[in-house]
C-alpha distance (Angstrom), angle and dihedral (degrees) to the residues before:
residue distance angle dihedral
X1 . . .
X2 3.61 . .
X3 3.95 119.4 .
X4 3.72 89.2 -109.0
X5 3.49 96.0 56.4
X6 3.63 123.9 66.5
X7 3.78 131.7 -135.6
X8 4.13 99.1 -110.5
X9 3.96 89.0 -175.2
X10 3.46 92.6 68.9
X11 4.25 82.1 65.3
X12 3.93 95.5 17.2
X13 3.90 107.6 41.9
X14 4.29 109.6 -142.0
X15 3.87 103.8 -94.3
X16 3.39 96.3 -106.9
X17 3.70 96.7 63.1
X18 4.38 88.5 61.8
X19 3.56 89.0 57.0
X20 4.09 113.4 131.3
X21 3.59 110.0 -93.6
X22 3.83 89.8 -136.3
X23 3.91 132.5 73.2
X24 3.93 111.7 -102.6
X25 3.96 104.9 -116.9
X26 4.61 97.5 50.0
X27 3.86 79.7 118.2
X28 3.20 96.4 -114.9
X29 4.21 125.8 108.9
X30 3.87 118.3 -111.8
X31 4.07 89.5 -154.8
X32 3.80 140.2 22.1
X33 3.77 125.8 -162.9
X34 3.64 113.8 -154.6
X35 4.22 116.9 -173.5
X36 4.04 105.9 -175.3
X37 3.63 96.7 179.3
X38 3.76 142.8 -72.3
X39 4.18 102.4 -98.0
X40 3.58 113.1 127.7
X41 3.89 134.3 142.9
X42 3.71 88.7 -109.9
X43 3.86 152.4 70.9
X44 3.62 108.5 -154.5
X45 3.63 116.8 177.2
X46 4.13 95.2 -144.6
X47 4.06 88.2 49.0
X48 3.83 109.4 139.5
X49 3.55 94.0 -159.6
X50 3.28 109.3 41.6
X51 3.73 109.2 -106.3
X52 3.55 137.2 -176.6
X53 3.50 151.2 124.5
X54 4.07 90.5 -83.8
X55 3.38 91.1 54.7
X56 3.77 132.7 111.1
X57 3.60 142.8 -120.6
X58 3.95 147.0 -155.7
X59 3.28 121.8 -138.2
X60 4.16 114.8 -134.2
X61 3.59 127.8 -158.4
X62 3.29 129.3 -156.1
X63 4.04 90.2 -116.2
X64 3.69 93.2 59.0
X65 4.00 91.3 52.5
X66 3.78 91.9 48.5
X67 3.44 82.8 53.7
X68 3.75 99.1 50.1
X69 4.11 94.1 43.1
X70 4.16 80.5 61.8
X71 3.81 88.9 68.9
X72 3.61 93.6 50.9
X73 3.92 129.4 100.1
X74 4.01 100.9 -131.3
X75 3.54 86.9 -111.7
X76 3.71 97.8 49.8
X77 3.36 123.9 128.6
X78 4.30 121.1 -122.4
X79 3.68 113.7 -162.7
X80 3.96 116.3 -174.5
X81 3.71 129.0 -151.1
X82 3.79 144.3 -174.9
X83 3.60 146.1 86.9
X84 4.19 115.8 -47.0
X85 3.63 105.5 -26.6
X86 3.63 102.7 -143.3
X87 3.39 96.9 63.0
């Protein structure tokens, strides 16, 4: 590394090193991807998802989540998605 340039891994860890600390194939998911809907109160322009006040919504219960954490690894990741989320 030249003085100039700065060491990025010391913010941005080499690849490698954010591997899954589990084998692929335990039968159990490393990430789940839930979408509830895109109702929210308002209409922004840069929304990724689509939001507004026409939008929709699913509701979740508490069963359904319980199911879902079963097909997680523990150290799985569970990112959540939709329009404002507390509607």
């Amino acid at each position: 590394m030249s003085e100039e340039t700065p060491d990025l891994h010391a913010v941005f860890p080499p690849f490698e090193d954010q591997k899954p600390s589990w084998e692929p194939g335990e039968g159990r998911l490393p990430e789940i991807h839930l979408y509830f809907g895109s109702l929210c109160n308002r209409e922004c322009d840069f929304c990724v998802v689509f939001g507004s006040p026409r939008g929709w919504m699913a509701e979740v219960d508490e069963a359904l989540l319980d199911g879902l954490m079963g097909l997680l690894h523990p150290q799985a990741q569970l990112k959540v998605y939709g329009g404002e989320p507390t509607l």
